[in-house]
C-alpha positions in Angstrom: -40.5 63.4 88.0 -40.4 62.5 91.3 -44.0 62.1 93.7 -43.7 62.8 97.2 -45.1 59.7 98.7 -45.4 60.9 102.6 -48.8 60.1 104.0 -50.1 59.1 100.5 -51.6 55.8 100.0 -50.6 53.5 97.6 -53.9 54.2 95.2 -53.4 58.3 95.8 -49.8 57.9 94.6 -50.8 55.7 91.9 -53.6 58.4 91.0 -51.2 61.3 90.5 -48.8 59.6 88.4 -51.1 58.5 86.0 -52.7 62.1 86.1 -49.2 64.0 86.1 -47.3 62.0 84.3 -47.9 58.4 82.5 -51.2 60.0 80.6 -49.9 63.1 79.2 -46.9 61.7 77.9 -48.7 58.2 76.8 -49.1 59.3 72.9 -45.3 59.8 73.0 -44.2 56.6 75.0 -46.8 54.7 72.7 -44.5 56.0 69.4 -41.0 55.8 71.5 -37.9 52.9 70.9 -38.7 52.4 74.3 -40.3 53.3 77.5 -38.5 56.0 79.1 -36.4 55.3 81.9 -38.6 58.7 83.5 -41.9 56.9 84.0 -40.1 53.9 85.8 -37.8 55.7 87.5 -40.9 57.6 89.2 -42.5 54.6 89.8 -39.6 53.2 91.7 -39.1 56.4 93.6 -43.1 56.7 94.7 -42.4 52.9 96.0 -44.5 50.8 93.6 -41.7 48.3 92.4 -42.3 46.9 95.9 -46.1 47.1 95.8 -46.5 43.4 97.2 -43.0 43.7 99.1 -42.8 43.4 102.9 -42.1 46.5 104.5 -38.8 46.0 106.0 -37.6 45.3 102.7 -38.6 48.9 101.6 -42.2 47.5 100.2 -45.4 48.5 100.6 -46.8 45.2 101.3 -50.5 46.0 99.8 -53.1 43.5 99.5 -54.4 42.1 97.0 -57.0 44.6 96.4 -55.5 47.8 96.7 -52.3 46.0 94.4 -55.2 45.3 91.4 -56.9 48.6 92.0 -53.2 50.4 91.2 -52.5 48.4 87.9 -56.1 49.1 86.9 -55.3 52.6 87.6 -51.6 52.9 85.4 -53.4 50.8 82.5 -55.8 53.2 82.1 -53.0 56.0 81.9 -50.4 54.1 79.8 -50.4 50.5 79.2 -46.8 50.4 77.8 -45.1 51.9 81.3 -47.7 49.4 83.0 -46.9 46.7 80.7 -43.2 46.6 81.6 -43.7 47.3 85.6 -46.2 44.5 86.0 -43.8 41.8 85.1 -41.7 42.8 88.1 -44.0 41.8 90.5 -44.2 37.8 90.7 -40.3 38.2 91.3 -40.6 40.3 94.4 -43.7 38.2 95.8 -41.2 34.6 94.9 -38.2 36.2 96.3 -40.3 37.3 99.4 -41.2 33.3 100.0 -37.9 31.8 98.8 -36.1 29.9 101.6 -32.8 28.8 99.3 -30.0 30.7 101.3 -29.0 34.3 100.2 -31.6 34.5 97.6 -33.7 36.9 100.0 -31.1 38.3 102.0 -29.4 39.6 98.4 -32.4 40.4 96.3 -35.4 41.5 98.2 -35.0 45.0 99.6 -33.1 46.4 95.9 -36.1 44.7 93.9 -38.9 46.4 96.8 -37.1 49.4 95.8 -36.5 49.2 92.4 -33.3 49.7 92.1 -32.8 45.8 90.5 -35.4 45.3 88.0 -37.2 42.3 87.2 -38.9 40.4 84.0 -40.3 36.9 83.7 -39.2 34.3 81.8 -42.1 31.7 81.7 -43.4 31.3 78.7 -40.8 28.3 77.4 -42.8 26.1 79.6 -46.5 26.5 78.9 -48.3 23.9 77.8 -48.3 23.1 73.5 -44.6 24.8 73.7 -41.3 24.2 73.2 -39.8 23.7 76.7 -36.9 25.6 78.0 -34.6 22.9 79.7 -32.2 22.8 82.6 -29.9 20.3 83.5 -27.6 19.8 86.4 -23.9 20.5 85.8 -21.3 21.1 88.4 -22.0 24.1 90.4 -25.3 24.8 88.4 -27.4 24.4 85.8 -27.7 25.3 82.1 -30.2 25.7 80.5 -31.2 25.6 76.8 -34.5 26.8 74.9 -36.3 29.7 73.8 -38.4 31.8 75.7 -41.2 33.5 73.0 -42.2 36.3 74.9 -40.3 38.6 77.5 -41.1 42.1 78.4 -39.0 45.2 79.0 -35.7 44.2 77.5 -32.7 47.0 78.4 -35.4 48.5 80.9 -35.0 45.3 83.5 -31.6 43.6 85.3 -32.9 39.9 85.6 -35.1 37.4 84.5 -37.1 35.4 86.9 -36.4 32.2 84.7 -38.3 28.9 84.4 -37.2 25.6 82.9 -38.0 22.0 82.5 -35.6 19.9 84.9 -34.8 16.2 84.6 -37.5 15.2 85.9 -40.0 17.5 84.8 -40.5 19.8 87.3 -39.8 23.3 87.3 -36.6 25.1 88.1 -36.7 28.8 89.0 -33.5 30.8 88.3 -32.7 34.9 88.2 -30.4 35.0 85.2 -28.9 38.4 84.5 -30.9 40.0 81.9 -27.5 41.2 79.2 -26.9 39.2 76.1 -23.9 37.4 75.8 -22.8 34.4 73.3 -25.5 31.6 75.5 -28.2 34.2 75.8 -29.5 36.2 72.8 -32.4 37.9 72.1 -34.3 38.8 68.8 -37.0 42.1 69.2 -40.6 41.2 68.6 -43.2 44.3 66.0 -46.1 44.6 68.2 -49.4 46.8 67.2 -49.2 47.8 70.8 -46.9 48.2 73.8 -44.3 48.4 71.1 -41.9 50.6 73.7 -42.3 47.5 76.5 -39.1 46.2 74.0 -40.7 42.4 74.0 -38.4 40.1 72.6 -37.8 36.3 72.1 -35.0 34.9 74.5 -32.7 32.4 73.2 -30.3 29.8 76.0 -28.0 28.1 74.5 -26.0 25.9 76.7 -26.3 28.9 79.1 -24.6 28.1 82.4 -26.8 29.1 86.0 -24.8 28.9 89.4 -26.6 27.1 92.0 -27.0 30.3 93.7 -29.0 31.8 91.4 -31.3 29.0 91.5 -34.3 29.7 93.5 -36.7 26.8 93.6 -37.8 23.2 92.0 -41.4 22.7 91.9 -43.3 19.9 90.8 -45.1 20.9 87.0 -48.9 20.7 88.1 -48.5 22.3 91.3 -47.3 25.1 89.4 -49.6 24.7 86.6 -52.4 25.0 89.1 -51.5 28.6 90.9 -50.3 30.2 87.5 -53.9 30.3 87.2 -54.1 33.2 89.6 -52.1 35.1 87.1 -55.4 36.0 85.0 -57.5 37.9 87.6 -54.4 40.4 87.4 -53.9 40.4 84.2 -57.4 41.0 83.6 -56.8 44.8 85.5 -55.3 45.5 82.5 -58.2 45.3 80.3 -60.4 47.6 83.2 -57.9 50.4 82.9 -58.1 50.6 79.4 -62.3 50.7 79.7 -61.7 52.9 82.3 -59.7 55.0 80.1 -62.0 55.3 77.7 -65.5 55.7 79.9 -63.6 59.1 81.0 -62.8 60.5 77.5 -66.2 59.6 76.8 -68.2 60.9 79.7 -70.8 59.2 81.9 -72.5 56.5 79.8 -73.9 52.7 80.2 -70.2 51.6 79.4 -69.4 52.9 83.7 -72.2 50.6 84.8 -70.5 47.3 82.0 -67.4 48.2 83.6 -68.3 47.6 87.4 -69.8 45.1 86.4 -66.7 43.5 84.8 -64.5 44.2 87.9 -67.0 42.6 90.1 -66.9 39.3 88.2 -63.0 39.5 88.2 -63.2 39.8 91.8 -65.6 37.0 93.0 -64.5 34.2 90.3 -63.9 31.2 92.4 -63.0 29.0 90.1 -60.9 28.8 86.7 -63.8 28.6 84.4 -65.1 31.2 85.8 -62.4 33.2 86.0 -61.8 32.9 82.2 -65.2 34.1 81.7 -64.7 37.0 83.6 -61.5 37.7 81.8 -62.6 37.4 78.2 -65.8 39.9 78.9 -63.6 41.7 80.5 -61.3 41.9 77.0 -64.6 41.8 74.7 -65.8 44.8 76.8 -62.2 46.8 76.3 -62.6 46.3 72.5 -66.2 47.9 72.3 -65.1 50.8 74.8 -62.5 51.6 72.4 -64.8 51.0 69.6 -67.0 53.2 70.9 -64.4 56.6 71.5 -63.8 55.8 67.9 -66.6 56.6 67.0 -67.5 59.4 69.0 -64.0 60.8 68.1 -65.0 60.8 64.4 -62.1 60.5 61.6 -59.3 62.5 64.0 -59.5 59.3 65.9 -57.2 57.8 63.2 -54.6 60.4 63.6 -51.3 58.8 65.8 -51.5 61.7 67.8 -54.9 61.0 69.5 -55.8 58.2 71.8 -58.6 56.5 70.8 -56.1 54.9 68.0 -53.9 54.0 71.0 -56.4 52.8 73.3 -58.2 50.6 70.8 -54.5 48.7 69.4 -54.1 48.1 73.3 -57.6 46.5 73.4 -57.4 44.0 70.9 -53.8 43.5 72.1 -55.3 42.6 75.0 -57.7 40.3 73.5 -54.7 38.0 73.2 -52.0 38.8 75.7 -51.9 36.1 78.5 -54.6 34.2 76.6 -55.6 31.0 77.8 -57.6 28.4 75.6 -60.6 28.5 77.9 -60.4 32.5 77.6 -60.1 32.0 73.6 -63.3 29.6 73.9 -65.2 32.6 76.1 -64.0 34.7 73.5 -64.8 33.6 70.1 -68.6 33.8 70.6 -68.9 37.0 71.4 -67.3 38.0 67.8 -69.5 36.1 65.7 -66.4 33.3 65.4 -66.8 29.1 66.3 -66.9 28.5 69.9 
C-alpha cells in the first residue's frame, strides 16, 4: 500500500495508515511469524522512518510533539508494526548528531528514508545486568555479551549497539544486524507483539571496525538522558486506550485518557515522569478490561480485538519498565509498594 504523502501532514498521513491499513489487518499481523514487510514498507514510503530526520536527509524533521502524537496514533492501530518502527528512531536522531567522520554522510539520508532499517541494542548495559563489553583491538573493537531484548529481527539492517568500554563508558557501534558464527540470536515467546521477532543477541568475540563506531560517552551522562526514553514510550500505552475508548464509544475512559497525556506531557522531572508512565500503563489495562467486558465472551475469540488489545496492555505494563515505574505500579494492583 502506498499513501500519497503530498501536502499531508505528518499526523494526517499517520491517520490514514492506521485507518486503511495497520487496523484492519492488526488481528492478522498480531497471529503472523512476523510483521509483514507491507505495513513497513508503507511506512517508509509515507516518510515516517525519518520522522525526527532533517529534511535534507529526506526526513521530516517533526517536533517533539507532533513525533509522540504519530506513535500514539499507530499504537492505537497496531502495536506490533509500531513496536518494530519505534526502535528505529533513536538511530536516526544519534546519526543526525554524530560528528565521527562518514557515519552521517553514509547513514543518514537511507535511514530518513527507510531504505536501511534500524534496531537498538541497549539493553546489555542497564543497570542489575550483565554488561555487553567492548574492547579495543587493531582497527576496532569487539565486543562480547548478550543483549536480552531486541526488536524486529529479519525486519531491520543494523543494530544501534551499546557496550561497556575499558573504562566504563559507553561505546556506540551500528553492527550489521545478520547472524554469523560472533553474533547469534535465540527468538524470545511473547503474549504480545509476538510478530515484532524479539530475540536475545549473543557477541562473541565479535569484531567492530572503527568506522562503525559512532560515539564514547561517559556511563551517567547517558544514564541520565535515557530517561527521556519513557515519555515516548509511554505513547504507546495512550494508543492502545485510545484504541479501546473508540470501540467502546464516548465514556469517562476519553476524559482518564487526556488526562493521562497531559501528565506525560508536563512531567518535569523523573519521578514524575514514572508516575505518569505507570497510570498511563494502569489505565491501558482497565481500558482493555473494560471492552472485555462490554464485548462479552466473543471477546475471547483470537479473531476479535479486545483479546489483542488487552495482551498488549499488560505487555505494556512491563515493557521499558523502570523500578521507579514498578514502585508507581504495584499499588495500584492491590501488590506491596
Amino acid at each position: 500500500m502506498t499513501v500519497e504523502t503530498g501536502s499531508f501532514s505528518p499526523l494526517e498521513v499517520a491517520e490514514r495508515l492506521a485507518d486503511d491499513l495497520l487496523f484492519p489487518t492488526a488481528l492478522a499481523t498480531d497471529q503472523a511469524d512476523r510483521v509483514p514487510r507491507r505495513n513497513l514498507d508503507a511506512l517508509a514510503e509515507a516518510g515516517l522512518y525519518g520522522l525526527y530526520g532533517p529534511a535534507e536527509a529526506g526526513g521530516l524533521g517533526c517536533d517533539q510533539a507532533t513525533g509522540l502524537q504519530v506513535v500514539e496514533i499507530l499504537a492505537g492501530a497496531c502495536l506490533s508494526t509500531t513496536f518494530v518502527w519505534i526502535q528505529h528512531h533513536s538511530t536516526v536522531r544519534a546519526v543526525a548528531a554524530c560528528d565521527m567522520p562518514g557515519i552521517r554522510e553514509r547513514w543518514l539520508e537511507p535511514l530518513c528514508r527507510g531504505k536501511w532499517r534500524a534496531g537498538i541494542a541497549v539493553a546489555g548495559i542497564r543497570p542489575g545486568t550483565s554488561a555487553v563489553s567492548a574492547v579495543p583491538v587493531d582497527g576496532g573493537w569487539v565486543v562480547n555479551g548478550d543483549v536480552p531484548w531486541v526488536t524486529g529481527w529479519g525486519l531491520i539492517d543494523v543494530l544501534r549497539t551499546a557496550a561497556r568500554g575499558p573504562e566504563g563508558e559507553v561505546v556506540w557501534a551500528l553492527i550489521d544486524a545478520v547472524e554469523s558464527a560472533t553474533l547469534t540470536v535465540d527468538r524470545l515467546s511473547l503474549v504480545a507483539v509476538q510478530s515484532s521477532v524479539t530475540v536475545t543477541v549473543r557477541f562473541r568475540h565479535h569484531f567492530v571496525p572503527d568506522e562503525r563506531v559512532m560515539e564514547r560517552e561517559e556511563y551517567d551522562d547517558w544514564l541520565a538522558h535515557d530517561v527521556r526514553g519513557m515519555r515516548r514510550n509511554g505513547s504507546l500505552a495512550l494508543g492502545v486506550i485510545g484504541r479501546c475508548c473508540r470501540l467502546l464509544g464516548p465514556g469517562p475512559l476519553d476524559a482518564e485518557l487526556a488526562d493521562c497525556r497531559d501528565a506525560l506531557d508536563r512531567a518535569a522531572d523523573p519521578e514524575a515522569l514514572a508516575r505518569a508512565r505507570a497510570a498511563a500503563s494502569a489505565l491501558a489495562v482497565r481500558a482493555a478490561a473494560a471492552l472485555v467486558v462490554a464485548t462479552g465472551s466473543r471477546a475471547v475469540l483470537l479473531d476479535q480485538h479486545p483479546q489483542r488489545l488487552a495482551r498488549e496492555a499488560m505487555f505494556l505494563l512491563v515493557f521499558a519498565s523502570r523500578p521507579a515505574i514498578r514502585k508507581e505500579l504495584l499499588p495500584r494492583f492491590g501488590g506491596l509498594g
